[in-house]
Backbone as CSV, one residue per row, in Angstrom:
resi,resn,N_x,N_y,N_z,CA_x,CA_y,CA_z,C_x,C_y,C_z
1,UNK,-2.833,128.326,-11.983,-3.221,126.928,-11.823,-3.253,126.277,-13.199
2,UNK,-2.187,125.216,-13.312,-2.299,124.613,-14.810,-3.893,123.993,-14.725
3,UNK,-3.903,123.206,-16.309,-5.141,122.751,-16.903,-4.984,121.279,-16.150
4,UNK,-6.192,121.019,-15.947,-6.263,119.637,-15.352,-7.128,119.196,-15.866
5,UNK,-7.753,117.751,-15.171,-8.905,117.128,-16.177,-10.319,117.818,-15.412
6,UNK,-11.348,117.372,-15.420,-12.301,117.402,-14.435,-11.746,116.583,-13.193
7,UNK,-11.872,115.137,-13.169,-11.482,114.478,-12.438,-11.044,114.845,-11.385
8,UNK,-9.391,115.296,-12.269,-8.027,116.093,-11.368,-8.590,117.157,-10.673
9,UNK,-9.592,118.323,-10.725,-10.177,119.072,-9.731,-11.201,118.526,-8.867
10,UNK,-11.875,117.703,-9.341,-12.496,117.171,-8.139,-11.621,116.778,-6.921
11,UNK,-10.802,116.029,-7.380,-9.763,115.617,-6.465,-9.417,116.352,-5.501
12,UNK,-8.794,117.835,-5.848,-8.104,118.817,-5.415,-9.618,119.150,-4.602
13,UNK,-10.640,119.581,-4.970,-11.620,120.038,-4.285,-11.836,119.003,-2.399
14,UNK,-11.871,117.716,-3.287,-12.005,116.600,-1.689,-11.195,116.854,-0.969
15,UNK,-9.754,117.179,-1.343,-8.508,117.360,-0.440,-8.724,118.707,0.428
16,UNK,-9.219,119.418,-0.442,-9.584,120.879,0.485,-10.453,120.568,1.538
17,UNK,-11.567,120.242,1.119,-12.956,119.956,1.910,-11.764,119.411,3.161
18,UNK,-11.505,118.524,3.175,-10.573,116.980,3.640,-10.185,118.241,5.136
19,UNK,-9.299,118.942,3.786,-8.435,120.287,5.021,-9.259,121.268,5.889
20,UNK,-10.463,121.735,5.100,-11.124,122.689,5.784,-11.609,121.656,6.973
21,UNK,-11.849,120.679,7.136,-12.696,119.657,8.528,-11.944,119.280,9.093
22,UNK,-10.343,119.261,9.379,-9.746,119.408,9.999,-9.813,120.252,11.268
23,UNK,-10.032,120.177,12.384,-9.953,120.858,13.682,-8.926,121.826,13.845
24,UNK,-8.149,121.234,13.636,-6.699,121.671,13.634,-5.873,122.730,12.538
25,UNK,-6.826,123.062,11.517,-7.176,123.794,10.343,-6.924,125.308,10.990
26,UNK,-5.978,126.292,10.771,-5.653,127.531,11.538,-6.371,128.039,10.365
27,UNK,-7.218,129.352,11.007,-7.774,130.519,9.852,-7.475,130.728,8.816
28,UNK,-6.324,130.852,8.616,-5.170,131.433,7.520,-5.707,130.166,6.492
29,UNK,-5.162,128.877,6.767,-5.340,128.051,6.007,-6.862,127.814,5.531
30,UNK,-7.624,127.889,6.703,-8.986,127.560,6.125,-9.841,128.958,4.744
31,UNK,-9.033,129.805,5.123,-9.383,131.185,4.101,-8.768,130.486,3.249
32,UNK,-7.609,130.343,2.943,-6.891,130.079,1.921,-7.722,128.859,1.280
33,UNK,-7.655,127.492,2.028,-8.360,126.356,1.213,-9.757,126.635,0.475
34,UNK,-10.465,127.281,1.111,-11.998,128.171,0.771,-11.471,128.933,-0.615
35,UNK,-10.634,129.855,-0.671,-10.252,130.793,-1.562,-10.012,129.500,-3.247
36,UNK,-8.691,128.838,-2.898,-8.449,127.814,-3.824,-9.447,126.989,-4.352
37,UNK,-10.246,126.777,-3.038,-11.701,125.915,-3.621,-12.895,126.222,-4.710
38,UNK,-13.054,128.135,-4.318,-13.504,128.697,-5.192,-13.347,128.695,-6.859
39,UNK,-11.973,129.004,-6.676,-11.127,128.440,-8.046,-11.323,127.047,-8.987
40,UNK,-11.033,126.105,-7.913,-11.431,125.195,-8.340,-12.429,124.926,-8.989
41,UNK,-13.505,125.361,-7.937,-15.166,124.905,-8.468,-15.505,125.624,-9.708
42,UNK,-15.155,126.962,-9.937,-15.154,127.494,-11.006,-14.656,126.996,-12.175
43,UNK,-13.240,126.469,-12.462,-12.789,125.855,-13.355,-13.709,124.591,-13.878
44,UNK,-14.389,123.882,-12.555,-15.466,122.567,-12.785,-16.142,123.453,-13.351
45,UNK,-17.126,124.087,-13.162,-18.777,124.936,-13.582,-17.807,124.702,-14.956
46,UNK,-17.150,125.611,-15.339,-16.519,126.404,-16.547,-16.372,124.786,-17.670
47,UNK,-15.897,123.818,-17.268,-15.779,122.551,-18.077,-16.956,122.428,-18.170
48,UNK,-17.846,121.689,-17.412,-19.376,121.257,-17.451,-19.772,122.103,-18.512
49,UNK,-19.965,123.622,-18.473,-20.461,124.362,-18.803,-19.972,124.575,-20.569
50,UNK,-18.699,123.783,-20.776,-18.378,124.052,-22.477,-18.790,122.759,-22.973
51,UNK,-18.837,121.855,-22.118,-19.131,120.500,-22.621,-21.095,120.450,-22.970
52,UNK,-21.586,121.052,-21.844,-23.123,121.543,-22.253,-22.958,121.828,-23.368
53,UNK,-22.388,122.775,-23.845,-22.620,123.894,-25.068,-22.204,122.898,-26.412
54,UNK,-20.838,121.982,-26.214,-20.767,120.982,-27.047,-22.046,120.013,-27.728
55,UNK,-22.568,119.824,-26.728,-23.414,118.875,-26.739,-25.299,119.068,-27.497
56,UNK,-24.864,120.035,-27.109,-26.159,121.065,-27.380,-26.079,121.281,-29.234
57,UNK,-24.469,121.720,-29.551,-24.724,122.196,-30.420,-24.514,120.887,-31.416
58,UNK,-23.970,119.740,-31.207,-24.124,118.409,-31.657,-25.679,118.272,-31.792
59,UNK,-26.327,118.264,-30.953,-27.690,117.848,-30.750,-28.552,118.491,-32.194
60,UNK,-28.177,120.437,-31.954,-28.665,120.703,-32.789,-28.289,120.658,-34.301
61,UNK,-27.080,120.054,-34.525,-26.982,120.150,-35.487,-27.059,118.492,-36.522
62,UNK,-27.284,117.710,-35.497,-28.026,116.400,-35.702,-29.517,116.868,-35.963
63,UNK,-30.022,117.829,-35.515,-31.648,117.811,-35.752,-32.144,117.438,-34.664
64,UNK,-31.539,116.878,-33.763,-32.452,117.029,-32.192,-32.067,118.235,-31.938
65,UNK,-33.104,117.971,-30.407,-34.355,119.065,-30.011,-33.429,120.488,-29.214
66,UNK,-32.954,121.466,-29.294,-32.071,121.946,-28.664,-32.778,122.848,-27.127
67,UNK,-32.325,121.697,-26.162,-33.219,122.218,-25.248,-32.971,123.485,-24.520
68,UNK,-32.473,124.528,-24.563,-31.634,125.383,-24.078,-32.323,126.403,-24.422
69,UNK,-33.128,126.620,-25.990,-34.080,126.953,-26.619,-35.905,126.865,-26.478
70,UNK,-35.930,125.768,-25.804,-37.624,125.181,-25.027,-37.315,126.010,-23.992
71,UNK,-36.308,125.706,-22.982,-36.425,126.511,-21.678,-36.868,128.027,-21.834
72,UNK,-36.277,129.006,-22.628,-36.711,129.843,-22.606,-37.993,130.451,-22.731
């Protein structure tokens, strides 16, 4: 699966959803759209999740508060 934006997987994610609520949706496909979706959502977590770490380490290295560090 090439690189996309965030956006561009959300997208792909609605279209699945879109497919899995389909009635007419045969097993095969609905495993499959589920399977791809997984993917998807992962690739989202995985962005969110470097852009956190961006942000964090901006924060801390501005001298704000690095909250990632309180939580613990």
């Amino acid at each position: 699966m090439e690189n996309k934006s965030f956006e561009e997987y959300l997208q792909l994610l609605e279209q699945i959803v879109k497919t899995l609520e389909n009635k007419d949706t045969t097993l095969e496909q609905a495993v499959d759209g589920y399977t791809k979706g997984l993917e998807i959502s992962k690739k989202c977590y995985d962005i969110l999740n470097s852009k956190e770490q961006l942000i964090v380490q901006k924060m801390t290295e501005n001298g704000l508060v690095d909250f990632q560090k309180e939580e613990e």
